[in-house]
Structures are given as C-alpha cells and as structure tokens.
C-alpha positions as protocol buffer text, in pm:
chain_id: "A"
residue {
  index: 1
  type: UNK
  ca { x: 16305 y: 8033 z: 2416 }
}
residue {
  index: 2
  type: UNK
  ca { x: 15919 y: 8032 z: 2522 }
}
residue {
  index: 3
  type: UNK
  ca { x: 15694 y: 8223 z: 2291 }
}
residue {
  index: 4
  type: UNK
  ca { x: 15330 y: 8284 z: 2261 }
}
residue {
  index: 5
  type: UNK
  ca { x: 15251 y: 8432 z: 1906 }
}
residue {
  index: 6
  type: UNK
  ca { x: 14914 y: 8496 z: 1861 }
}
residue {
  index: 7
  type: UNK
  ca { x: 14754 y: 8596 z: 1473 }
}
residue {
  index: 8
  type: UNK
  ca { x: 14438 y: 8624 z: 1284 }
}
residue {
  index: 9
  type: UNK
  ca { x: 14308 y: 8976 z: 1412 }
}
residue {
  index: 10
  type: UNK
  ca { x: 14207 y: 9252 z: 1193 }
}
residue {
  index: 11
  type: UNK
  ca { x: 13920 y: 9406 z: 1102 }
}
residue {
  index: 12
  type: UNK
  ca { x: 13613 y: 9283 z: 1071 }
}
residue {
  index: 13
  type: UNK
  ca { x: 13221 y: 9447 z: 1029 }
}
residue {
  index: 14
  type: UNK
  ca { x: 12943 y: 9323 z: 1317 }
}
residue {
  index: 15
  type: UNK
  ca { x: 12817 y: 9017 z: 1276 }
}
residue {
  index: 16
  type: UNK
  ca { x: 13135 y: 8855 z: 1131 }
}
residue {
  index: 17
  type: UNK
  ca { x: 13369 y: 8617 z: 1257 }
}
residue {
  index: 18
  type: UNK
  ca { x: 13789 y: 8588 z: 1291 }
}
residue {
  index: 19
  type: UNK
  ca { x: 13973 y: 8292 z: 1414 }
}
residue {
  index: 20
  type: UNK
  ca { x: 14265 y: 8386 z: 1635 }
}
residue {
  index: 21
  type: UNK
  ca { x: 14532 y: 8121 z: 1661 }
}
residue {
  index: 22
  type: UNK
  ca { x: 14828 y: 8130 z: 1933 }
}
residue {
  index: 23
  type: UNK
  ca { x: 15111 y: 7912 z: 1852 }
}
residue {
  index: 24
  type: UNK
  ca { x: 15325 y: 7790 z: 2134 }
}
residue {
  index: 25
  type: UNK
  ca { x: 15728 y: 7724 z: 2131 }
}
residue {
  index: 26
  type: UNK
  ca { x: 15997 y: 7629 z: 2412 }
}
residue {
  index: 27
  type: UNK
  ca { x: 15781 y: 7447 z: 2635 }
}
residue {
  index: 28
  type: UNK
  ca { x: 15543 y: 7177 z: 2660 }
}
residue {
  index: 29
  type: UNK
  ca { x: 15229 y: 7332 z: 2619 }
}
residue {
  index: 30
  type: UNK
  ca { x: 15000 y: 7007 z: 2654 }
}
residue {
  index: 31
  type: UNK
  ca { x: 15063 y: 7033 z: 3050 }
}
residue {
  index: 32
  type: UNK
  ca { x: 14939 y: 7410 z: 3078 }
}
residue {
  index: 33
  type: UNK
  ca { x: 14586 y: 7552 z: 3061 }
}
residue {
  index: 34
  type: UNK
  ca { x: 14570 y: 7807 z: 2746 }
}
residue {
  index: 35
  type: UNK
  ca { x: 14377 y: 8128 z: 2848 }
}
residue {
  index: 36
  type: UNK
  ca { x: 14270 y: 8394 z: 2607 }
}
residue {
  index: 37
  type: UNK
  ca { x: 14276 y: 8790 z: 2767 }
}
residue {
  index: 38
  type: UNK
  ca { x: 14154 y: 9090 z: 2583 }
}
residue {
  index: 39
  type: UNK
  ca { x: 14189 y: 9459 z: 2684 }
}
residue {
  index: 40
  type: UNK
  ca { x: 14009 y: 9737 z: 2504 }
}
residue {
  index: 41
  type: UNK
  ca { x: 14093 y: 10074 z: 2517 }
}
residue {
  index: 42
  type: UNK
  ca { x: 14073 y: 10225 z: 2826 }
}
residue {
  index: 43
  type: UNK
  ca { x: 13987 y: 9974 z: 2992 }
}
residue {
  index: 44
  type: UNK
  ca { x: 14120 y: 9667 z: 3239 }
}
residue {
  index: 45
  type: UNK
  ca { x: 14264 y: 9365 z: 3063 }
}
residue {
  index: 46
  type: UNK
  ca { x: 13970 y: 9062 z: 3084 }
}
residue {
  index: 47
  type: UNK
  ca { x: 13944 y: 8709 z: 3063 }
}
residue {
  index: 48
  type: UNK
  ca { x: 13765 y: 8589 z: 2720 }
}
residue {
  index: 49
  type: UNK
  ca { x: 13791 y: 8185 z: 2748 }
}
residue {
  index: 50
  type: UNK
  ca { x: 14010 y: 7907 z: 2915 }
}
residue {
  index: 51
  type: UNK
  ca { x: 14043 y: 7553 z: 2809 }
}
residue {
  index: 52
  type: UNK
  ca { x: 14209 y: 7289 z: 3025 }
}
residue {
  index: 53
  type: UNK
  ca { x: 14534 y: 7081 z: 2873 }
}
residue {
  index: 54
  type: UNK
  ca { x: 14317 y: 6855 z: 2758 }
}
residue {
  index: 55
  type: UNK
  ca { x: 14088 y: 7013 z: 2593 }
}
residue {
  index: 56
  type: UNK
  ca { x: 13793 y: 6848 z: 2771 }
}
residue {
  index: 57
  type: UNK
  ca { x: 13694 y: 7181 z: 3001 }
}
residue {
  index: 58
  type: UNK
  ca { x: 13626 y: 7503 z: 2903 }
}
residue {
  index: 59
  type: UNK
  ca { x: 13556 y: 7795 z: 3033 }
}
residue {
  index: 60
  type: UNK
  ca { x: 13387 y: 8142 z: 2875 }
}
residue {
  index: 61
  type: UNK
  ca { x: 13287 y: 8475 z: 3009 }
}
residue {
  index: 62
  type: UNK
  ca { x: 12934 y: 8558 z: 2999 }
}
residue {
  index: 63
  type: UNK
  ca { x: 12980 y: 8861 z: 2711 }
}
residue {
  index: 64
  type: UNK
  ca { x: 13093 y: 8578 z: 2499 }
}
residue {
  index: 65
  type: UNK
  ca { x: 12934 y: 8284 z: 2569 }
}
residue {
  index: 66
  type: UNK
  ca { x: 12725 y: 8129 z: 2264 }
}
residue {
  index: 67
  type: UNK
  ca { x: 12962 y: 8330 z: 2035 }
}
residue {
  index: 68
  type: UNK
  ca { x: 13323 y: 8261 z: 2156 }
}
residue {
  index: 69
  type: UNK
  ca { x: 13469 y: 7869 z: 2085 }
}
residue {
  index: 70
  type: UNK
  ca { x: 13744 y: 7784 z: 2260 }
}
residue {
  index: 71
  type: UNK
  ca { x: 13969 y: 7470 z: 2180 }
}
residue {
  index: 72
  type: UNK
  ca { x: 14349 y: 7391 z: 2121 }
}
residue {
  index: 73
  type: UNK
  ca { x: 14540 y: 7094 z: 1922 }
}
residue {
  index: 74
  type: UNK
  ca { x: 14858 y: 6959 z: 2089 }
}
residue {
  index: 75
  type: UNK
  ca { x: 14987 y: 6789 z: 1840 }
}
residue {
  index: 76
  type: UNK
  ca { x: 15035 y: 7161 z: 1709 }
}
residue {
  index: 77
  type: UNK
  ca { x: 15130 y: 7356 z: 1985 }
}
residue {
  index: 78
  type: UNK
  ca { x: 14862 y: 7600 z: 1911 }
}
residue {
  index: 79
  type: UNK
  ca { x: 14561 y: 7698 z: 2055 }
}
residue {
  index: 80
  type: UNK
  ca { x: 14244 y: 7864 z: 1873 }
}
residue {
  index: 81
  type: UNK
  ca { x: 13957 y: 8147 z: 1988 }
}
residue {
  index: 82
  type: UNK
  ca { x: 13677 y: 8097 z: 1696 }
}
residue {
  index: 83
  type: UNK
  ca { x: 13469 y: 8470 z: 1719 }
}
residue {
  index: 84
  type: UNK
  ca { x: 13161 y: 8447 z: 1614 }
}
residue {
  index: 85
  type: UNK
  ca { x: 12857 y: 8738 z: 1573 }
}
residue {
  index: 86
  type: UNK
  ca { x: 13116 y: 8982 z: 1670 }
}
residue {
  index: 87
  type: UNK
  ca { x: 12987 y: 9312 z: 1791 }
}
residue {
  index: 88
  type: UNK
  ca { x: 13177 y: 9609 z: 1827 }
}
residue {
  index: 89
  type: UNK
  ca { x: 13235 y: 9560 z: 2172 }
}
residue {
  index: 90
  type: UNK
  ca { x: 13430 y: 9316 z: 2140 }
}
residue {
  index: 91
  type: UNK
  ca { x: 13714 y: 9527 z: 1974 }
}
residue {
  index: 92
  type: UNK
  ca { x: 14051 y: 9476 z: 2198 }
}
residue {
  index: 93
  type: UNK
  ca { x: 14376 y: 9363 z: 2176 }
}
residue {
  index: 94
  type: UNK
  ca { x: 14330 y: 8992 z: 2246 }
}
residue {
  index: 95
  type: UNK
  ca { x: 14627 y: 8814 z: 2441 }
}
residue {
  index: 96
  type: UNK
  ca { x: 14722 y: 8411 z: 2466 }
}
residue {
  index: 97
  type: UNK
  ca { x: 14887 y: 8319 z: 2792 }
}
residue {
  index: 98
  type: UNK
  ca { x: 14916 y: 7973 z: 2944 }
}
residue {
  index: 99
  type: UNK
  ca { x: 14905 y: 7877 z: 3348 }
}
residue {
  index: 100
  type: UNK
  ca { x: 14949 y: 7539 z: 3556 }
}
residue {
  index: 101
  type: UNK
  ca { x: 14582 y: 7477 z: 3571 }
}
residue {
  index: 102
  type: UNK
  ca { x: 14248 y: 7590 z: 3509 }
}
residue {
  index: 103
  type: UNK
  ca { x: 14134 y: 7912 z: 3685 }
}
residue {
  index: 104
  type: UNK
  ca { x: 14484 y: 7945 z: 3808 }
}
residue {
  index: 105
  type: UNK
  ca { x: 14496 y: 8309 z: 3866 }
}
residue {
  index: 106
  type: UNK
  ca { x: 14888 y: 8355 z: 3791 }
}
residue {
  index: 107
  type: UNK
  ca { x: 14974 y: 8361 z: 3402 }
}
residue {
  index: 108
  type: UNK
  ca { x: 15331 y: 8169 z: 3309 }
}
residue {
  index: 109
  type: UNK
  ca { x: 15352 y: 8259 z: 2975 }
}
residue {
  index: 110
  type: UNK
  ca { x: 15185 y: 8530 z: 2756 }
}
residue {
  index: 111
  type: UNK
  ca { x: 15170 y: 8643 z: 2427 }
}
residue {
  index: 112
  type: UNK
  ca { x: 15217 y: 8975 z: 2265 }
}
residue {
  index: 113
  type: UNK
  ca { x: 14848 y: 9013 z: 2156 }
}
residue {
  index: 114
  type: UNK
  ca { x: 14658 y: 9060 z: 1852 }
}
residue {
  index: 115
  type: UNK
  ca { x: 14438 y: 9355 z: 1766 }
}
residue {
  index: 116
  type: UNK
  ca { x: 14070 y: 9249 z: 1713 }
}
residue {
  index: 117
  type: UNK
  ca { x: 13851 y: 9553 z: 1548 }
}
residue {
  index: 118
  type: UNK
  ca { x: 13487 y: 9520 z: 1504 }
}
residue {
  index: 119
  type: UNK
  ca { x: 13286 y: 9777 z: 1249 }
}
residue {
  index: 120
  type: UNK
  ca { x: 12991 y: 9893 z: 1328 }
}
C-alpha cells in the first residue's frame, strides 16, 4: 500500500522554525522527485520546494527561498521541509507528494497534509 505521511506541524510564533518530515511506504521512493504543496485557507494549493531523487537539485518558490530547506534521505524513505523565520503567512496545510521527475507537473503520490500555524 503507498502512503505519504507527513508530521511535525503545529503551532509555532513568527520567527520560529518546524521541521516537517514525510515518510514514504509501498514504493521506491529514491526514483521519484519529492515535492512539498501547501494551501492556506481560501486560497489555491501552491508549490513550497522540490528536490530531485537524488537529492542534488532543488527547487524553492520565491516566498520561501532563504528560509525554506529542502532535502530527503533514502536510506529512510523520508523526505524533510526545514522552516525557518516563519511568518504568518506561511500558515497552510502543507502536503508531500512525489512525481517521475523534477517539475513534472502530474503528482503520483500525495500525502494527507500537515497543518502548519504561524503566530503573529
């Protein structure tokens, strides 16, 4: 059975940090791309960070970048977002999928999300 189970949200004050992990079962996730979505409320589900299956290319959006680390360890299965200065903005429900490749635009697997809440 394929499952993406992301943890570590909660609630944090600005300026903090979390570490979300997403730990991958029932397939081999060292030949997929791990992406990390969030959605806040009311508005359309975003892309956060991607990291190739190696590890060695990474992507970030630009209202993370400098704050957001991306990176994964295959000999775990799981894959890590490390949140730095986080602003209250950045409160969403953050999601772990994986896809073929790098800036493939179709998801394969996803995860059920985590909720991410930043104090002002």
């Amino acid at each position: 059975q394929v499952q993406l189970v992301e943890s570590g949200g909660g609630l944090v004050q600005a300026g903090g940090s979390l570490r979300l992990s997403c730990a991958a079962s029932g397939f081999t996730f060292s030949n997929y791309a791990l992406d990390w979505f969030r959605q806040a409320p009311g508005k359309e589900r975003e892309i956060v960070a991607v990291i190739d299956w190696s590890g060695r290319s990474v992507y970030y959006a630009d209202s993370v970048k400098g704050r957001f680390t991306i990176s994964r360890d295959n000999a775990k299965n799981t894959g890590y977002l490390q949140m730095n200065s986080l602003k209250p903005e950045d409160t969403a429900v953050y999601y772990c999928a994986a896809s073929a490749a790098m800036y493939s635009p179709r998801m394969d697997y996803w995860g059920k999300g985590t909720l991410v809440t930043v104090s002002s």
